[in-house]
N, C-alpha and C positions, 0 to 999 in steps of 0.2 A: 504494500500500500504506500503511495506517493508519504501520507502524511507522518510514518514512521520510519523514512528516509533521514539519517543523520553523519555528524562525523564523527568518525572513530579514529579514538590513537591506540597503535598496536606499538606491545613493548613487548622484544624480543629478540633475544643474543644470535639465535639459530637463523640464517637463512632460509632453510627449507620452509620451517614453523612462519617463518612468515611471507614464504612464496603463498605456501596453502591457504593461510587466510585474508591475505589481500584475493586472491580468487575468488575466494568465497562471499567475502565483502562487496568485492565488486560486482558480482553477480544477482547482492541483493539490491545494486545499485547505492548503499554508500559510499561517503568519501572516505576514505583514510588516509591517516597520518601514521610514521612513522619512528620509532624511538628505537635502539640498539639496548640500552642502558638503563639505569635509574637516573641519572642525572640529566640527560636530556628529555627525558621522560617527564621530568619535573618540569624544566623549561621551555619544552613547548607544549604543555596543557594551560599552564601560567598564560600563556600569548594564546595559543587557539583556542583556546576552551569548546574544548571537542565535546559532544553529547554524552559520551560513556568512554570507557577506558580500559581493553581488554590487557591484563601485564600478566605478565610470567613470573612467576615467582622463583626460581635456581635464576641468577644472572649476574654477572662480574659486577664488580664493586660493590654497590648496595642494592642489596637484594631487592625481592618484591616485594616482601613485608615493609621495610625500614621507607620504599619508596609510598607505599600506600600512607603509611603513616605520616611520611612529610605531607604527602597533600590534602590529608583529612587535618593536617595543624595549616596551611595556608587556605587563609578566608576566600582567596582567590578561586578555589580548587575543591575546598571540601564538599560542595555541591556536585560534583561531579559521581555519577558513577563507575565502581572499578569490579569489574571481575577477574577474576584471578585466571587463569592456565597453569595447570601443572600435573604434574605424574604424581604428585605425593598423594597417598592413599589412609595416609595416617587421620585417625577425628580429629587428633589434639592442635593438629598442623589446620586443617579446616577453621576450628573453633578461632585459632589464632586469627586468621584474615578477618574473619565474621567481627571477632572484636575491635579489632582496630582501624574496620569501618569497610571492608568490602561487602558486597551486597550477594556476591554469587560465586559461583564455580563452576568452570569449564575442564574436563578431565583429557589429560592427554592419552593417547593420540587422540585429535581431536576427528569427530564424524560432524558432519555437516548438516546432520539432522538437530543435533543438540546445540551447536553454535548459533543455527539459525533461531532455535526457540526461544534462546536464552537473548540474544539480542535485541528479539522485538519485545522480546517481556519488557528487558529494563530499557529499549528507550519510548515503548510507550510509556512508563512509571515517568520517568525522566521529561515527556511531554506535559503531563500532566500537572506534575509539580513545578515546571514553571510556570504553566496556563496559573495553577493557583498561585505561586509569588506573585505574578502579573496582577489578578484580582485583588489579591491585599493591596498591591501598591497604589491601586485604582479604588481600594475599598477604604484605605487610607484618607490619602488624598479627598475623595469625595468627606470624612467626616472632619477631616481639618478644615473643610471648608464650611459643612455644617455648624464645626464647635463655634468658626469665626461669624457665623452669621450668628445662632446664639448667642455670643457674647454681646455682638450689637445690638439685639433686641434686648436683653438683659439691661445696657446701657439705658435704651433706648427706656424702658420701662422706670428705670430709678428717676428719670428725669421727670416721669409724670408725678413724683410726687413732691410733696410741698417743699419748696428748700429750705425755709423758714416758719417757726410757731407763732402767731399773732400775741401780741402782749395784751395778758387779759387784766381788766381790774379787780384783783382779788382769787385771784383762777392760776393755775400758771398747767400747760402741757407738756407729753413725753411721749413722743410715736417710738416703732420700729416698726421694719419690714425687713425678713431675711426668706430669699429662696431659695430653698432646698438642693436648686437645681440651677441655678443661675436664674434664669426667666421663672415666671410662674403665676398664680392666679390670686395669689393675695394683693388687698391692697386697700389705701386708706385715703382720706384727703380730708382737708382742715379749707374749709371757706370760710369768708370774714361777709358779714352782713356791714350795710350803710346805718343800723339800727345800734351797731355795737355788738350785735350778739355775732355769734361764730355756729356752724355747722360742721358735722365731726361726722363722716360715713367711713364703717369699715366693709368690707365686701371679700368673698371668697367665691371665685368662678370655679366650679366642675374642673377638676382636672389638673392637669398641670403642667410645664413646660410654652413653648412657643404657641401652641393655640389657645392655652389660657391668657400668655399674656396680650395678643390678639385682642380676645374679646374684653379683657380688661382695658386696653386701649380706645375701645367701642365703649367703654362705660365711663372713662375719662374725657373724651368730645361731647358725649350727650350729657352729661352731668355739666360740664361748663358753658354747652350750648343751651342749657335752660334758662328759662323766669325761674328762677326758684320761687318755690310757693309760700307759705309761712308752716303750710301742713308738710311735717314728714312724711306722712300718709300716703298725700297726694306728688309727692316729689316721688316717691319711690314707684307707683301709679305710672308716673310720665315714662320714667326711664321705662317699666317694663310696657308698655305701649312700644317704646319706642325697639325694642328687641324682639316681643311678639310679633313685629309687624317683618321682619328681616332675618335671614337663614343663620342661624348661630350654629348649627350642627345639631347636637345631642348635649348642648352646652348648659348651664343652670345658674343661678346666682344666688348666693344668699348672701344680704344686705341689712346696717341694720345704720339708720341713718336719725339725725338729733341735732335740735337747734337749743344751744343752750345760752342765757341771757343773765352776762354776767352778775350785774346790779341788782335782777331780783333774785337770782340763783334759781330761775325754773329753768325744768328740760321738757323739750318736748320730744319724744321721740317714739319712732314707730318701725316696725320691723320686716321684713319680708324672708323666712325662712330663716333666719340667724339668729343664734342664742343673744340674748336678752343680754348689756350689760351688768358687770360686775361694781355692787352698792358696797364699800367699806365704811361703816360709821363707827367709830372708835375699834374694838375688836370684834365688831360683828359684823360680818358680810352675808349679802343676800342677793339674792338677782331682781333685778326690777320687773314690777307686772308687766306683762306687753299682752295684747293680742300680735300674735304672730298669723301675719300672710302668708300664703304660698310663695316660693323662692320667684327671683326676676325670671322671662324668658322661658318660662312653664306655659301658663294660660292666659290669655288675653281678659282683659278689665279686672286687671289685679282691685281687690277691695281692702283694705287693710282700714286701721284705726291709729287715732296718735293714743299716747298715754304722756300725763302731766304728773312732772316732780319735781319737787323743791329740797334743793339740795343744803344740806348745813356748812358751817364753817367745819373746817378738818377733815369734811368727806374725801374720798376719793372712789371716782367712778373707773371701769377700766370694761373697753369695748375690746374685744380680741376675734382671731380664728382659731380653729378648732387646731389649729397645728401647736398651741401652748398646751391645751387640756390633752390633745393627743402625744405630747411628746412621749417615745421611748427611749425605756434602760435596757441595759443588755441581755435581759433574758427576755424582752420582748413585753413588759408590764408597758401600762399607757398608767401616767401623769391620773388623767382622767379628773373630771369636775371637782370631785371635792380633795385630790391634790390640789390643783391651781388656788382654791378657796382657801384652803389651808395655807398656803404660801403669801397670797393677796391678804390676809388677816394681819400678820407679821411685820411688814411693809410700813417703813417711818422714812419720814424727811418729802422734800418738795418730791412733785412728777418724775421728773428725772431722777432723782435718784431710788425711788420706787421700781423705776423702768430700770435701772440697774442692779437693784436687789432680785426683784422678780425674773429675769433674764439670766442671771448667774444660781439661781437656785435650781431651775430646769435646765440649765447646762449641768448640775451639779449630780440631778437627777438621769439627765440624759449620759454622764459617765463615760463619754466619748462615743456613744456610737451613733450612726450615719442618721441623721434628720429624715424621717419621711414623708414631711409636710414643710409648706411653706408656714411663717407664721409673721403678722402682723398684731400691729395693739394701737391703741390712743389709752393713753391715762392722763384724766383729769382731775387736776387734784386741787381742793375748795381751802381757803385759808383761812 
């Protein structure tokens, strides 16, 4: 067959031995190359890099063993395949080539039946294994190119959130956003009203990677392309109007969005599939009432409800995703709601520093191993 046509180096002291099978070779229509020795033998595999490499193992200077072994130690070479030739009849002489990286054996006198089998064996293998090097190098390459568009979406993503906290009177905040994966579907945003009050949505998309951060992107234009309403309710209504009406996939959203007014300390807020913030009023925390909606991007004429709360001095409220309460440790336990509760209870000093006690206590519990959620937060915390 045309496509198991290759070049062969033939190493061999004997004349004869290598009248007969250049004959033979050339009959199956390979090329061949020629070597007397080990040390040519060496040198021009190095430069031709022939398909396979039929050696004789009896041969002046350095044998075939010590030769096979030079070219399974040069990087250049040790891809190559080598079969042996020889009259040795011995196992132990067999085992030896086998270990020190030949692939087969041809028995002398050589028949023309066995040489022929034995070379299409190994240089179909030898096609094959390049075809695959090839595909890695191209399977490579295609996700270096992947990872670098990821990275840019990733970029691209951090950019959509706030760069700065609004300075509230009596209030002071602490976000995070970390993903899991570079890109992902958490995410949070801080609006400032003409009113003084500010607006706090955190959101967690279906999914994760580059199609989450997608539709997270899709919920960062329409959230700043709105009227904001004064109803959380009906803000959250809008967006998913605005989602129902446009092909998201098999995508989903859970949102849980709040206008809070710093001066009188009410919140209003209202939820669409997302756990209810977390209430800390002195050492007791609790989750706020909500009626909860169906997630964004489910059902069209989302119906939801606000709920009103008046928050005290020393409160502190804390909106997150499920990737805090879900974190794991390494035998695979989840964090789970009344860890985070437990941890949130404990938690002294302004926002930020809250957001760095709570954040180091689930790394604490996470114990090094791999994040398998994204996780965002807002903590607002009341003076």
């Amino acid at each position: 067959m045309e496509s198991l046509k290759g070049a062969i180096l033939v190493v061999d002291d004997i004349p004869a031995n290598l009248e007969i099978l250049l004959d033979m070779l050339a009959e199956l229509g390979h090329e061949t190359l020629v070597a007397t020795d080990g040390e040519s033998a060496l040198e021009q595999a190095a430069y031709a890099q022939p398909d396979l490499i039929l050696l004789d193992v009896m041969m002046p200077g350095i044998d075939g063993f010590e030769t096979c072994l030079r070219l399974k130690q040069n990087p250049a070479t040790c891809g190559i395949p080598v079969i042996f030739m020889t009259a040795l009849t011995d196992t132990a002489d067999m085992v030896k080539g086998l270990e020190i990286g030949a692939v087969d054996y041809i028995t002398k006198p050589l028949q023309h039946e066995e040489v022929t089998a034995r070379v299409k064996t190994h240089l179909t293998l030898r096609q094959l294994q390049r075809g695959l090097e090839q595909t890695n190098v191209r399977l490579r390459s295609a996700l270096a190119q992947i990872d670098g568009q990821i990275d840019e979406i990733a970029g691209l993503q951090r950019a959509l959130l706030p760069d700065k906290m609004p300075a509230l009177p009596g209030a002071n905040l602490a976000v995070h956003w970390q993903s899991y994966d570079r890109a992902g579907g958490d995410y949070y945003d801080i609006l400032e009203n003409e009113d003084g009050s500010v607006g706090l949505l955190i959101a967690d998309v279906s999914g994760h990677g580059p199609s989450a951060a997608v539709v997270v992107a899709m919920l960062h234009a329409w959230l700043h392309g709105l009227v904001l309403p004064r109803s959380p309710a009906q803000l959250l209504a809008d967006l998913n109007e605005r989602f129902t009406r446009r092909e998201v996939g098999q995508s989903f959203i859970t949102a849980c969005f709040a206008w809070y007014h710093p001066v009188s300390r009410e919140l209003v807020v209202a939820s669409a599939g997302h756990p209810a913030p977390l209430l800390r009023r002195g050492n007791d925390v609790s989750r706020l009432m909500l009626n909860i909606a169906p997630p964004l991007a489910v059902f069209p004429g989302l119906q939801g409800s606000d709920s009103r709360h008046t928050l005290h001095p020393g409160d502190s409220l804390l909106f997150y995703t499920d990737g805090l309460s879900e974190a794991t440790n390494p035998p695979g336990d989840f964090l789970d709601e009344e860890g985070l509760c437990a941890i949130f209870a404990n938690l002294t000093g302004d926002a930020s520093s809250q957001r760095d006690q709570l954040l180091a206590k689930i790394a604490d519990f996470e114990a090094g191993a791999r994040p398998s959620d994204d996780k965002a937060l807002i903590l607002l915390q009341v003076e």
